[in-house]
N, C-alpha and C positions, 0 to 999 in steps of 0.2 A: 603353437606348442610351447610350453613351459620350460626355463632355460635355467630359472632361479630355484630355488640354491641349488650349490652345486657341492655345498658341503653343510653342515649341520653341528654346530660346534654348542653341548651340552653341558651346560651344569648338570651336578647330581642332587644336591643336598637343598631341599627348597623347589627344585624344579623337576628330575625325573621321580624323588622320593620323596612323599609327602614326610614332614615332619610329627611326629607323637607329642603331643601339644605338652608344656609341661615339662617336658623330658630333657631336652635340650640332645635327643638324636633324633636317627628316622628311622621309618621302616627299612626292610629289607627286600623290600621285591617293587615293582613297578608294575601300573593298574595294566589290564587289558589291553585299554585305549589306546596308553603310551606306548608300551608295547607293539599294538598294531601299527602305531602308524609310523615309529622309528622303522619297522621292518619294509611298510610301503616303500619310505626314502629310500632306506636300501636297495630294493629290489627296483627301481628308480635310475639309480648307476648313484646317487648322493654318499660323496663320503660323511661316515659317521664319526665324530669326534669329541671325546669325553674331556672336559676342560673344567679339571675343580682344583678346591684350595687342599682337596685330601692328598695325604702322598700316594707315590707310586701304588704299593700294595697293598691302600686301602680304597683302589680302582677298580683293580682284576675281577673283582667279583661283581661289581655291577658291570662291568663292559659284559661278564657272560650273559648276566641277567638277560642283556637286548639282544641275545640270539642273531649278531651280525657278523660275528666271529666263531672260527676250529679250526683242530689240527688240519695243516694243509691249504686253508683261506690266505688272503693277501691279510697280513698284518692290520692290527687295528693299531692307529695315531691316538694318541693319550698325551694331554695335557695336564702334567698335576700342577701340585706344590706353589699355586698360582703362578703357573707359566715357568716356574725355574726349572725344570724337570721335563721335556717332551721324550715320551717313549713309544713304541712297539709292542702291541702284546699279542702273545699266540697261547690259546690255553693250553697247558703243559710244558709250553716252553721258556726260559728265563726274558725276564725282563728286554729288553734293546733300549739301553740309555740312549736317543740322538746327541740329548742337548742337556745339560747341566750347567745352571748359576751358578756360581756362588758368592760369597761374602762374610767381610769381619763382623760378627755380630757382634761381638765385646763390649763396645761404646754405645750402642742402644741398648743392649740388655742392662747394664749396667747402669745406662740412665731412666729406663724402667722403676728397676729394685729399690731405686733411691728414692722416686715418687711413690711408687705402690711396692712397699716392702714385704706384703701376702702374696702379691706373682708369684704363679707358676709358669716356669718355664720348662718345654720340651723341645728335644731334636729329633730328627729322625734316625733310623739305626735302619736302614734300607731293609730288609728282608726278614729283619726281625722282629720290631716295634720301636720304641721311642726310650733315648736317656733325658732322664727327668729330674727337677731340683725336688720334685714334691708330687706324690700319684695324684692324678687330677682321677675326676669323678668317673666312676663304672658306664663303661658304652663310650665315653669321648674320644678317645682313642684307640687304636687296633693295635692288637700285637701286645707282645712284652712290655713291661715298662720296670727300667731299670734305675735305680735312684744313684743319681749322680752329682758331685760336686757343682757348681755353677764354674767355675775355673775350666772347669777337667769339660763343661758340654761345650763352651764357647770359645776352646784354647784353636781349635782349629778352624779355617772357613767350612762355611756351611749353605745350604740351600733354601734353607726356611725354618725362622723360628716363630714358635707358637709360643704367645703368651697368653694365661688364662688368668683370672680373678675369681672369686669364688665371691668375695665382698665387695667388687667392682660392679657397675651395673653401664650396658652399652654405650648411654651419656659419657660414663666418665673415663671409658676406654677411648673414645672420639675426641673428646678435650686435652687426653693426655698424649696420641700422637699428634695433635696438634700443636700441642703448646711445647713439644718437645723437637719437634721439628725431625719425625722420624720420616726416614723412607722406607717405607711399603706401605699395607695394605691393611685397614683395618676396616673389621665387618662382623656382622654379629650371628652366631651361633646359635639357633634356637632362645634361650630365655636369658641368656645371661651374658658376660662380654666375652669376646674372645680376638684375641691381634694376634696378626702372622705379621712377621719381617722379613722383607725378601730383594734380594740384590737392585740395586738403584736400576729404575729404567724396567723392571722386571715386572710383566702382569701376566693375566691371560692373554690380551692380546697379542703382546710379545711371542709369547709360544704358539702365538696359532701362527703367529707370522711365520716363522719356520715350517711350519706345515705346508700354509700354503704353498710356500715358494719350493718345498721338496714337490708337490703336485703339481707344479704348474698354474696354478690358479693367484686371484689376489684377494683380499679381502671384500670387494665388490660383491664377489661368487657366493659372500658367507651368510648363514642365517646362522644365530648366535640367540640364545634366549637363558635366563639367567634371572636370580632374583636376590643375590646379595649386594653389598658394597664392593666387594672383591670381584664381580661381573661388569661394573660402570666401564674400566677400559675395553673391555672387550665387547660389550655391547653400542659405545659409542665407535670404535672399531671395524664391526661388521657392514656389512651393504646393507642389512637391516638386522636391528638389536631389538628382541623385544623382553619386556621385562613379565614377570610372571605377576598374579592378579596383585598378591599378599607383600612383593616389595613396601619398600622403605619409599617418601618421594625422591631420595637423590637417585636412587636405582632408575625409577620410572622417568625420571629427568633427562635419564641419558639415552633413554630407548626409543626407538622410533615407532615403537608400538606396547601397547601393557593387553598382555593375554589376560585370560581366566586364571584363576588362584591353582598352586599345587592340590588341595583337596578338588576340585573341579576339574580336573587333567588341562589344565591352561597349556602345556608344552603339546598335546595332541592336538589341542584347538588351532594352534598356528601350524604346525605342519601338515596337520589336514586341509589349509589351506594351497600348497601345494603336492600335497600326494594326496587327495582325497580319494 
């Protein structure tokens, strides 16, 4: 009898939702396949667990997409904001913060704006949408966007900033937290660059680890599959990490398996390997 996994810890963007080539978003629903075979796991006893770089409330709506959550179910575990954020969700009911990061963004951001002085910078505004130095492009973000001083978004600590470029390209997003010597995470967005900054020590795996350990379980138990830069911790992390077909090679580096591409349902091809 099959013992592994005993939880399923998913990216969204790249691995449940195919990307719209181009476009630098994704669709909006999840294939069939995927579909069927996250609901096997479930119906399995597998905790299901959504582990992306989006915030809280721009989760809620793929968590209902997988049909493993309602009013009245045991809670679904949500990992956003890479890992700074683990929450609870019940549709119709408010959010359940567990676990909040946070951090002084000030001194990154600001050594950002002084290499690439076109950055956009955004925060989140939990329930709302995002305060922003400059509207970033239609579909990239959820919610409101409210235009905001650079002072006035980084006066306070915060859980994850997103910097965008428009005239940046992912090369020189990777060069610039390198050579600047930032701590988080940076990984790329569909066609063009995009950096999250997020509390020192803080990834997805960090968030699952909370999970686990509220479940009882350790990271051994985990199947984790993922196909960004921002997946590398938590795919070398898991008991097994598998990277999706269309990763980067550092992605695939870190995994201990490279499924089928998102257009090919690559996240159904490994969990069918135990819920078939």
């Amino acid at each position: 009898m099959k013992t592994f996994p005993r939880l399923l810890a998913l990216d969204i963007d790249g691995t449940l939702l195919a990307w719209i080539k181009g476009s630098g978003t994704t669709h909006g629903t999840v294939t069939p396949r995927v579909h069927a075979a996250i609901q096997r796991a479930h119906a399995a006893g597998a905790h299901i667990v959504l582990s992306s770089g989006r915030s809280p409330h721009g989760m809620t709506g793929t968590a209902d997409l997988l049909g493993v959550v309602a009013p009245g179910s045991e809670p679904l575990w949500v990992v956003a904001s890479n890992g700074a954020v683990v929450f609870r969700y019940l549709p119709g009911a408010e959010i359940d913060v567990v676990v909040e990061e946070t951090f002084d963004a000030a001194p990154a951001v600001r050594a950002i704006l002084e290499a690439r002085p076109t950055a956009r910078v955004a925060i989140e505004e939990r329930g709302l949408g995002y305060r922003v130095s400059t509207p970033f492009p239609e579909g990239e973000l959820s919610g409101e966007m409210v235009l905001t001083e650079i002072e006035d978004l980084v006066r306070l600590p915060v859980s994850r900033v997103i910097i965008r470029d428009p005239e940046a390209t992912a090369d020189d997003f990777v060069a610039l937290a390198a050579g600047l010597g930032l701590h988080g995470t940076d990984y790329v967005v569909g066609w063009t660059a995009w950096l999250d900054l997020t509390p020192v020590g803080v990834s997805k795996a960090s968030g699952l680890q909370h999970v686990v350990d509220e479940l009882g379980l350790t990271a051994a138990d985990v199947l984790a599959i993922g196909d960004g830069r921002n997946d590398i911790e938590m795919l070398r992390w898991a008991g097994r990490g598998v990277a999706m077909g269309q990763a980067i090679e550092p992605v695939r580096e870190a995994a201990d398996h490279v499924t089928d591409t998102v257009y090919d349902d690559g996240a159904a091809v490994e969990i069918e390997r135990w819920f078939g």
